[in-house]
C-alpha positions in Angstrom: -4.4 1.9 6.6 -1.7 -0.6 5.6 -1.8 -1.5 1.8 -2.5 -5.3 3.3 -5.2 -4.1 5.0 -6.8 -1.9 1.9 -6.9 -5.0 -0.5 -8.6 -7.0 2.1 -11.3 -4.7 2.3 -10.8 -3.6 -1.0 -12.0 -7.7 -1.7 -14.9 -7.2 0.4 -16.1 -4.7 -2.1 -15.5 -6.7 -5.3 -17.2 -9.9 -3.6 -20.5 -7.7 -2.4 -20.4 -6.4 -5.6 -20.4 -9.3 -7.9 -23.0 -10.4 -5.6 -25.2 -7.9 -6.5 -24.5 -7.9 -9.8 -24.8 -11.9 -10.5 -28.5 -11.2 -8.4 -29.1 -8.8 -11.1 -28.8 -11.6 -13.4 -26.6 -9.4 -16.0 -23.3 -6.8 -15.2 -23.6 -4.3 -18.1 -21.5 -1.7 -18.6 -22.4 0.8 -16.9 -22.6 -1.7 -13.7 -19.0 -2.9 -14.1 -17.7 0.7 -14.3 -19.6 1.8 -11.7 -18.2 -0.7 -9.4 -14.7 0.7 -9.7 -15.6 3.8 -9.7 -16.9 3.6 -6.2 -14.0 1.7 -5.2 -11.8 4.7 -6.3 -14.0 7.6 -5.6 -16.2 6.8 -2.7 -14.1 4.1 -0.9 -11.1 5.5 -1.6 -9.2 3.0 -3.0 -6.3 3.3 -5.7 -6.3 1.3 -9.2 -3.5 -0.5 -7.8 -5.6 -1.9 -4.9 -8.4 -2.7 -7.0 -6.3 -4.6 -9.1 -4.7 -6.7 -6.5 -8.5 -7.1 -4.8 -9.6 -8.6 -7.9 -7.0 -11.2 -8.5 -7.3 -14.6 -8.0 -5.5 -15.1 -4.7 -7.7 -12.9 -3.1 -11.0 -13.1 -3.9 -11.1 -17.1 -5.4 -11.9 -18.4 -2.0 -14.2 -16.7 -0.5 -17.4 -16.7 -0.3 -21.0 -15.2 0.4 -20.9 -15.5 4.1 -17.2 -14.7 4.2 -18.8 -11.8 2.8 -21.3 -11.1 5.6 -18.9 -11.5 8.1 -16.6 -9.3 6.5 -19.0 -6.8 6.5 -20.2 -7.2 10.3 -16.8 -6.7 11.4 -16.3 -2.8 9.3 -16.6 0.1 11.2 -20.1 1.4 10.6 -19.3 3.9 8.4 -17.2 1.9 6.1 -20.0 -1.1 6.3 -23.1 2.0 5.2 -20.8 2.6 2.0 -20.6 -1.0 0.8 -24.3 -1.5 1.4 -24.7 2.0 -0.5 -22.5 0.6 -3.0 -24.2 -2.5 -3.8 -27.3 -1.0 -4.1 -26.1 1.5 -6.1 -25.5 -1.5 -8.8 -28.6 -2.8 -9.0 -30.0 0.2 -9.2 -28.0 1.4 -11.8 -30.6 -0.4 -14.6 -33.7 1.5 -12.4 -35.1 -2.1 -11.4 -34.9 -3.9 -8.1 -34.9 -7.7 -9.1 -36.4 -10.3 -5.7 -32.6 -11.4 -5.3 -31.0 -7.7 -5.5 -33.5 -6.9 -2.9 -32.5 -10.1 -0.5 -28.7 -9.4 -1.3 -29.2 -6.1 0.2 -31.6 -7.3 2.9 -28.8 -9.6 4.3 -26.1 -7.4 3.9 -28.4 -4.7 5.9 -29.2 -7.3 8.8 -25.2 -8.2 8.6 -24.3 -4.6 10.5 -27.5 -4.4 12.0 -28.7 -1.0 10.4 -32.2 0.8 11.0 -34.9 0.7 9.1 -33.9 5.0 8.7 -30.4 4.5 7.9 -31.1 1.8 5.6 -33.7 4.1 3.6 -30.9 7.2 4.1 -28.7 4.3 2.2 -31.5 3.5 -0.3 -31.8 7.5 -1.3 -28.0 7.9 -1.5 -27.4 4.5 -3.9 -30.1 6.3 -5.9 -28.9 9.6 -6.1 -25.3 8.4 -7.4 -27.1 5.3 -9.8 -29.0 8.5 -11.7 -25.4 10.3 -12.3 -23.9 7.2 -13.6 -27.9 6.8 -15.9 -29.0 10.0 -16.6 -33.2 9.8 -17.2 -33.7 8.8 -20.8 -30.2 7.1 -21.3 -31.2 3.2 -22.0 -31.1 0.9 -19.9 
């Protein structure tokens, strides 16, 4: 995938994360490195492109249904990872605030998953959320 191409989606990330994390009404820590992480590990992106995603000229612009539309348009595998992702962040603090849950409720409807895939999504952002907070670790 062209390096173009990367930072574009690469964006996409950052905004749905943010998202998630200003619905969560806080970003701690473990929240803000999580989100690169899966960037570099799970999405596959390098530092370099996370870097350029997150500068201004890319991401100052857009917005929450630039966003959703972004989303609609990834290949369904790449669009489950995002979704994955976000959730991932919120439940990185083991709660599920009313706007995390509607943040991931309209990126969901946005590429049209099942009710199955979106629970296979739900276990998976769970699974990696209790590596990043192992049980008894604060919150």
């Amino acid at each position: 995938m062209p390096e173009i191409e990367q930072i574009q989606l690469a964006t996409l990330w950052f905004l749905s994360a943010r998202a998630m994390a200003v619905a969560g009404e806080e970003m701690p820590a473990v929240q803000e490195a999580a989100t690169g992480l899966y960037a570099q590990a799970i999405l596959g992106f390098d530092e370099s492109v996370c870097r350029d995603a997150k500068d201004v000229e890319h991401i100052e612009n857009k917005t929450l249904i630039d966003c959703l539309s972004g989303v609609r348009q990834l290949p369904r595998e790449m669009a489950e990872k995002i979704l994955t992702g976000v959730m991932m962040i919120s439940y990185a603090d083991r709660k599920m605030r009313p706007l995390e849950v509607r943040w991931a409720s309209m990126l969901a409807s946005a590429i049209e998953v099942s009710p199955a895939d979106f629970q296979r999504c739900c276990v998976n952002a769970r699974v990696i959320a209790s590596m990043l907070r192992p049980h008894g670790a604060p919150a």
